[in-house]
Each structure stands twice: as C-alpha cells, then as structure tokens.
C-alpha positions in Angstrom: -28.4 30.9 60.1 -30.5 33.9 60.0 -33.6 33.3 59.1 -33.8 36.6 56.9 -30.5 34.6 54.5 -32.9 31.3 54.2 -33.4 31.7 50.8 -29.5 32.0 50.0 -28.4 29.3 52.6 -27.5 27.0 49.7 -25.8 29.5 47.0 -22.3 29.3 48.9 -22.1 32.9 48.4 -21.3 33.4 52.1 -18.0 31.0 52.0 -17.0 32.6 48.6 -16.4 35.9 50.5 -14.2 34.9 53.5 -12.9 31.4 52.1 -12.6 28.5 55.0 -10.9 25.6 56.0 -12.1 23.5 52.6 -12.9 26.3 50.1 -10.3 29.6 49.1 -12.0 32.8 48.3 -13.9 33.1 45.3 -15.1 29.2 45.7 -18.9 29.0 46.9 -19.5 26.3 49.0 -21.8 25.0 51.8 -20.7 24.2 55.2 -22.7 21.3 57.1 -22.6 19.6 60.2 -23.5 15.7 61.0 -25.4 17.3 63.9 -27.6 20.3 64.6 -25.2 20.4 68.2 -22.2 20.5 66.2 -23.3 23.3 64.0 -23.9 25.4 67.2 -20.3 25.0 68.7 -18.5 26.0 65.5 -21.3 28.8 65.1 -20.1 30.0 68.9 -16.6 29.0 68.5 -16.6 32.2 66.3 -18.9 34.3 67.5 -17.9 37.4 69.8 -20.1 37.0 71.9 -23.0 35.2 73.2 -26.3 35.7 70.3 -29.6 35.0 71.1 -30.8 31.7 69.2 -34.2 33.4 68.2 -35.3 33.9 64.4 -32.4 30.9 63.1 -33.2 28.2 61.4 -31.8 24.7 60.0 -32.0 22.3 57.9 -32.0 19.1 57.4 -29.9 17.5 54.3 -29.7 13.8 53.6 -25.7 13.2 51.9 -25.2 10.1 50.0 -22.3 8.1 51.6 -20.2 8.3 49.0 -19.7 12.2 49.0 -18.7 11.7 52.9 -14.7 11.5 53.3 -13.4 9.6 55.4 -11.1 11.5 58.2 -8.4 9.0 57.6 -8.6 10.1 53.8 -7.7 14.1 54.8 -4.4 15.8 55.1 -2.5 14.9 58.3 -2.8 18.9 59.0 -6.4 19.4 58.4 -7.7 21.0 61.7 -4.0 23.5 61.6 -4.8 26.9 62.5 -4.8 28.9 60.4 -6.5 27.1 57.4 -3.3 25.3 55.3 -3.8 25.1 51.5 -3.7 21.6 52.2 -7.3 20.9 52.9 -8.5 24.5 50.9 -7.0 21.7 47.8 -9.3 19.0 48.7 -11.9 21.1 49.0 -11.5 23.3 45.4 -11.2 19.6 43.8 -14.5 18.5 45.3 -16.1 21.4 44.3 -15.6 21.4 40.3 
C-alpha cells in the first residue's frame, strides 16, 4: 500500500467501499497474503497498468493457526469470477 494510507492499513475501510471476494460492501476487512510475492501479483493482477513500487510499504503480521482456513474447508466456487455470495458468506461470518 501507499505509504501515505499506513496509518489506516488496518481499519478495513478500504474493502468496506468496493466489497471483495470474502467481504460485501459495508463490511471492513483486511486483505493479507502468506507472502509479500503473493501480495504483488494480486496487487498487479488489478492494476491498469505497470506502477512504480517506490513509497509502498508492508507489513508483517503473525496469524494464529487456528484463524487460517483450510482451502478444503471453502466453497467449491471460491475463486468464480465474479465474486459468488458463497465465499462473501464465509467471510461476513468470520468477521462478526
């Protein structure tokens, strides 16, 4: 992210706006990646064109185990395009 929206990276405001794959509009929530490399190709996947990495940051979270689900545990159409209400469910449960 930009480092200029540090300070918000954790409100979920962002997600709340648009909604995503796990969370329908009006639901803050923050995305995360296993990996820093991972992050960057969904970042790019989206974007229009090719940015400049300069002035982003990251950070570094530590996620107990038992709040990681397991893949087999998902919908069977969790990576359908566009977004089902399927997996926007899972994620509106995990959130409250």
């Amino acid at each position: 992210m930009k480092g200029t929206y540090a300070q918000a990276a954790f409100t979920g405001r962002g997600a709340a706006l648009r909604g995503g794959r796990w969370n329908p509009k009006g639901y803050p929530a923050v995305y995360a990646s296993e990996h820093l490399a991972l992050a960057v190709l969904e970042w790019l996947a989206y974007a229009l064109e090719l940015p400049s990495l300069e002035g982003y940051v990251y950070f570094r979270l530590q996620v107990p185990d038992d709040l990681i689900a397991e893949v087999e545990a998902l919908p069977v159409d969790w990576r359908a395009l566009p977004h089902p209400s399927s997996t926007q469910d899972v994620g509106r449960a995990f959130l409250i």
